[in-house]
N, CA, C and O atoms as a GROMACS GRO file, in nm:
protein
  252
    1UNK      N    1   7.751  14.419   6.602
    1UNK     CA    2   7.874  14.383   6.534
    1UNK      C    3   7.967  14.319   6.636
    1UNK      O    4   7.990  14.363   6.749
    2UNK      N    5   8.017  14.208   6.580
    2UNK     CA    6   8.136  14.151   6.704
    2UNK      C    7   8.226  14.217   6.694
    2UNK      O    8   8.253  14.301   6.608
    3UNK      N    9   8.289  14.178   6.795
    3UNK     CA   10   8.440  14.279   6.836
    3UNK      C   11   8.546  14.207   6.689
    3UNK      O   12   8.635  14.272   6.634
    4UNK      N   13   8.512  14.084   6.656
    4UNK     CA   14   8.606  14.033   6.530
    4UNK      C   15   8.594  14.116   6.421
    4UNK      O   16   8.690  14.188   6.393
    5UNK      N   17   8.484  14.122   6.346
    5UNK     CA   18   8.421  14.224   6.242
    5UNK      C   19   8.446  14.367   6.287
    5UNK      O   20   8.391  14.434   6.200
    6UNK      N   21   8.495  14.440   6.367
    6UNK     CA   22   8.476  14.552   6.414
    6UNK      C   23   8.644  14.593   6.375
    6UNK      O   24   8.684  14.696   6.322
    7UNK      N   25   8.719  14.482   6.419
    7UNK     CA   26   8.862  14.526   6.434
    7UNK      C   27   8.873  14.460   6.276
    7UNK      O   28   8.989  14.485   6.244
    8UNK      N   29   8.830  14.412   6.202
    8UNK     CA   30   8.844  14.329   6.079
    8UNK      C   31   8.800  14.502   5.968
    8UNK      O   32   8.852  14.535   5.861
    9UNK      N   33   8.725  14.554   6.023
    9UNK     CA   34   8.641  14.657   5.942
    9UNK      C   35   8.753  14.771   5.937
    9UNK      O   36   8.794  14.840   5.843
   10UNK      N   37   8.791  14.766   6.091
   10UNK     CA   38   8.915  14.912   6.093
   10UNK      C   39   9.071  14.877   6.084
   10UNK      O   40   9.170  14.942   6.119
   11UNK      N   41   9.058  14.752   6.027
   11UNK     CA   42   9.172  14.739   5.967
   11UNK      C   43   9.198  14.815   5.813
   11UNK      O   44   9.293  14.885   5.778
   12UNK      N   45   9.084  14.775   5.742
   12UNK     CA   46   9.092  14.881   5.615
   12UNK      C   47   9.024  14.976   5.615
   12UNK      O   48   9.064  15.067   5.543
   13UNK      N   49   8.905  14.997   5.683
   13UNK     CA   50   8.814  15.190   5.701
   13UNK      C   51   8.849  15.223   5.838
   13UNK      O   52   8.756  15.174   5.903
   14UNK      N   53   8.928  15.276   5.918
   14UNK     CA   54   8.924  15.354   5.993
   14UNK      C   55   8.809  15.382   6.045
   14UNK      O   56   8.706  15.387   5.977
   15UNK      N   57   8.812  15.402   6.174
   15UNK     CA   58   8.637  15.526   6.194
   15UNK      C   59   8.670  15.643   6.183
   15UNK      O   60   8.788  15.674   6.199
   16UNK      N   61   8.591  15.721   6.158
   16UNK     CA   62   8.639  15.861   6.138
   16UNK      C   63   8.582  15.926   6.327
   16UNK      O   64   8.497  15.853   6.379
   17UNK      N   65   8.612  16.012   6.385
   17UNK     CA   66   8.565  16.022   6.517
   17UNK      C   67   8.428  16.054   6.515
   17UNK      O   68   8.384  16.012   6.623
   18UNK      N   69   8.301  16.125   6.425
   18UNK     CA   70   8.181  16.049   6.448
   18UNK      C   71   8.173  15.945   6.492
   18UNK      O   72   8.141  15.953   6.611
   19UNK      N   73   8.190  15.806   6.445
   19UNK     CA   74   8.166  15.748   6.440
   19UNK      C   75   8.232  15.682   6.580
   19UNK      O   76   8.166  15.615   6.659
   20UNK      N   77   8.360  15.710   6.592
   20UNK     CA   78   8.399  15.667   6.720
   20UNK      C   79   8.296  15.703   6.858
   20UNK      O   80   8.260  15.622   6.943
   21UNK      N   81   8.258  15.856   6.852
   21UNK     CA   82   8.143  15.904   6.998
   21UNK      C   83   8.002  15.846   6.943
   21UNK      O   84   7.916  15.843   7.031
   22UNK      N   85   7.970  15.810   6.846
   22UNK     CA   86   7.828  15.767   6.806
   22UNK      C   87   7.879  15.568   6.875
   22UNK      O   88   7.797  15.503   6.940
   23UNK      N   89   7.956  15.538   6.855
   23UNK     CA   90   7.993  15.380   6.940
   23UNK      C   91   8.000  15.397   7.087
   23UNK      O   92   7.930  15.329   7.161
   24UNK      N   93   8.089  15.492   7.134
   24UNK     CA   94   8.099  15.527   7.278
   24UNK      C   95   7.953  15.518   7.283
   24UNK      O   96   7.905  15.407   7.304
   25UNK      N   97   7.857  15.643   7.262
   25UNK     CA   98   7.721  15.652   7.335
   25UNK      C   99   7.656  15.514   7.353
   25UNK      O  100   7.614  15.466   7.459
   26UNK      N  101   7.654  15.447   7.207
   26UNK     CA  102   7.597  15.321   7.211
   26UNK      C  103   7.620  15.213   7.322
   26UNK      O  104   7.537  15.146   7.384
   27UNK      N  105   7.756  15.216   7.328
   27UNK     CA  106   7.802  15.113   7.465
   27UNK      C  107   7.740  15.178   7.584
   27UNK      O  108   7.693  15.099   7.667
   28UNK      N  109   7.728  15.328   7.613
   28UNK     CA  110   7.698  15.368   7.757
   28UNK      C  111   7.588  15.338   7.750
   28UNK      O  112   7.560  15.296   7.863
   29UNK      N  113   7.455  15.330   7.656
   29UNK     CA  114   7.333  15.305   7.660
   29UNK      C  115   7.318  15.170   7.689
   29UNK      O  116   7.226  15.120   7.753
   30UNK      N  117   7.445  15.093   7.624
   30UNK     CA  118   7.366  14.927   7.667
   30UNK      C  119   7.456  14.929   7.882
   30UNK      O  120   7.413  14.873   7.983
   31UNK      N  121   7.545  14.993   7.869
   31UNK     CA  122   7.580  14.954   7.997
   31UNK      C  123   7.491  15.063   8.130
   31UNK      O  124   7.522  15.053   8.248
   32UNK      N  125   7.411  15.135   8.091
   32UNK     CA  126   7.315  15.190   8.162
   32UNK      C  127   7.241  15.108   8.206
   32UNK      O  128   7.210  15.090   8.324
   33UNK      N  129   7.191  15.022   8.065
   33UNK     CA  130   7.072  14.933   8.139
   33UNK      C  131   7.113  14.806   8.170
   33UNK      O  132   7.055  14.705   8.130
   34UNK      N  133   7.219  14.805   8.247
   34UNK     CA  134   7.241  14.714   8.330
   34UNK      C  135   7.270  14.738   8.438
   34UNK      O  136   7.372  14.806   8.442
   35UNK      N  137   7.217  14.709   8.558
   35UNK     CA  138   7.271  14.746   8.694
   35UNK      C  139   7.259  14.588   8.756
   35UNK      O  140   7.232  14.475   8.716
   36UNK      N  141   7.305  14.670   8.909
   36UNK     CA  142   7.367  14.534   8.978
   36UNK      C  143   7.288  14.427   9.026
   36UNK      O  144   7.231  14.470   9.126
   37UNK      N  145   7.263  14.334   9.011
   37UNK     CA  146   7.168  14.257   9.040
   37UNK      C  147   7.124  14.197   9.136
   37UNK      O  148   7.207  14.120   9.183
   38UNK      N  149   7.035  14.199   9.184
   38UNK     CA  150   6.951  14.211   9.319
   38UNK      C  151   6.959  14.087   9.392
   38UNK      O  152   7.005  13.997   9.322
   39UNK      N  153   6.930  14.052   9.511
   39UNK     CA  154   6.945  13.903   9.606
   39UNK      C  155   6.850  13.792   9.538
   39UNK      O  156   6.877  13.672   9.530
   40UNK      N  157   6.738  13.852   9.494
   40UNK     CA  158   6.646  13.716   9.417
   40UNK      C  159   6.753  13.701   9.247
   40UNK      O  160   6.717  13.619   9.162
   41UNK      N  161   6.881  13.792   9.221
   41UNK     CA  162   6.921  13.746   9.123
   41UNK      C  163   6.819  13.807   9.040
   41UNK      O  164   6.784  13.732   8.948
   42UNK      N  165   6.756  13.928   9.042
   42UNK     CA  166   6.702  13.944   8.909
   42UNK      C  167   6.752  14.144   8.900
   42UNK      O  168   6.783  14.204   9.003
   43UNK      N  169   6.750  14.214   8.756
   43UNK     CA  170   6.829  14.315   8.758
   43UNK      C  171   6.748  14.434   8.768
   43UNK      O  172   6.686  14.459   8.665
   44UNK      N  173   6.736  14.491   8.837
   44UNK     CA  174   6.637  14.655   8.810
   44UNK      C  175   6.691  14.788   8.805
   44UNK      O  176   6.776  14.817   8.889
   45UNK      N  177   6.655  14.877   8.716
   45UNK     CA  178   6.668  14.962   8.657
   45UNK      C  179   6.600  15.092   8.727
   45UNK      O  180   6.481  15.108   8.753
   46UNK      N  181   6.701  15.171   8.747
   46UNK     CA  182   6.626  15.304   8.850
   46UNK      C  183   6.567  15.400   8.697
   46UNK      O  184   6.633  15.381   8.595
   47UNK      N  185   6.432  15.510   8.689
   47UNK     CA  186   6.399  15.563   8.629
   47UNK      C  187   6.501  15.652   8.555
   47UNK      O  188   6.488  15.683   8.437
   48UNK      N  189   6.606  15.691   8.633
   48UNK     CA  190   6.676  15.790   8.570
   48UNK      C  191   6.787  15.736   8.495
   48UNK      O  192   6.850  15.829   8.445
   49UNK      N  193   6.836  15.626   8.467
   49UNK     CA  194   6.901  15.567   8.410
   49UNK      C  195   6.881  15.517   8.304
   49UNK      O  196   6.946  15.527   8.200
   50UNK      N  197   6.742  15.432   8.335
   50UNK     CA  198   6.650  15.381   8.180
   50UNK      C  199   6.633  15.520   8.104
   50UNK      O  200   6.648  15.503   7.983
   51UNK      N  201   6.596  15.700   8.151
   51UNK     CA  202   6.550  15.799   8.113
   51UNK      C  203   6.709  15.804   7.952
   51UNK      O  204   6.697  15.799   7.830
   52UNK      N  205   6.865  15.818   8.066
   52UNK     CA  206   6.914  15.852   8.018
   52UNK      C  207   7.002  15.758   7.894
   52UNK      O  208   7.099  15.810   7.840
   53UNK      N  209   6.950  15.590   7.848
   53UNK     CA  210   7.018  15.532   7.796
   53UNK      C  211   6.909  15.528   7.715
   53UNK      O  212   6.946  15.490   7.604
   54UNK      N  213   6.717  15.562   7.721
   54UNK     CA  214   6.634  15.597   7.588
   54UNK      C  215   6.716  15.725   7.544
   54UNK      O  216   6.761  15.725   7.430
   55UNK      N  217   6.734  15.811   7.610
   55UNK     CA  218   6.805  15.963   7.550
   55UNK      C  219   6.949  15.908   7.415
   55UNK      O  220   6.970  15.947   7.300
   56UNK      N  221   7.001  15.828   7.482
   56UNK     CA  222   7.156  15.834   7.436
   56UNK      C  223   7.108  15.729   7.308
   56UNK      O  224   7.169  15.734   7.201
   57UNK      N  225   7.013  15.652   7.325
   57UNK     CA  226   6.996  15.557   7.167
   57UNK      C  227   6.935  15.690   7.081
   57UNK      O  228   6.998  15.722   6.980
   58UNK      N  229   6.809  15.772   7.119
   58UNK     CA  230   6.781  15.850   7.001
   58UNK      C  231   6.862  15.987   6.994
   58UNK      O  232   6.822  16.094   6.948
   59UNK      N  233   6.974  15.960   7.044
   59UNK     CA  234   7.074  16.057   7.014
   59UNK      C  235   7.153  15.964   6.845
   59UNK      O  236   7.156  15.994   6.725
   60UNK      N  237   7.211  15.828   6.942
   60UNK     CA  238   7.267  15.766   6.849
   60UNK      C  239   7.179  15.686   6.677
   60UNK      O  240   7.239  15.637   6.582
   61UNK      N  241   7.033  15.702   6.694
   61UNK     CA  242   6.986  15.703   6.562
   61UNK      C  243   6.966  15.823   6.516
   61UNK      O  244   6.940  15.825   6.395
   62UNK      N  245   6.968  15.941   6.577
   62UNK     CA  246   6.992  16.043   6.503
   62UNK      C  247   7.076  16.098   6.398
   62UNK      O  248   7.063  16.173   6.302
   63UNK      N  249   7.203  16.006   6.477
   63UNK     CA  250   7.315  16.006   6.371
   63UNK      C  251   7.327  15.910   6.197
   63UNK      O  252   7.426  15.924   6.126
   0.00000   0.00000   0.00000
């Protein structure tokens, strides 16, 4: 969802706070799997990070 549609949506539905920590997790999962990117310019991912942003998506389709 773009950030336009998002603020367009909670202009008339509110989120209720589910829904607000079910978005938080989502963002920490996509910003997990990004880390800083390496001298050849390409990005790698330490095990425990990829571990904990698979955790936080099937947290967030759980919901």
């Amino acid at each position: 969802m773009t950030g336009f549609t998002a603020r367009l949506l909670d202009a008339h539905h509110p989120r209720t706070a589910g829904e607000q920590v079910v978005l938080a997790l989502a963002e920490r999962a996509r910003a997990d799997r990004q880390t800083e990117p390496r001298p050849g310019g390409e990005r790698e991912q330490r095990p425990e990070e990829r571990d904990r942003a698979d955790e936080r998506e099937r947290l967030v389709e759980a919901l």
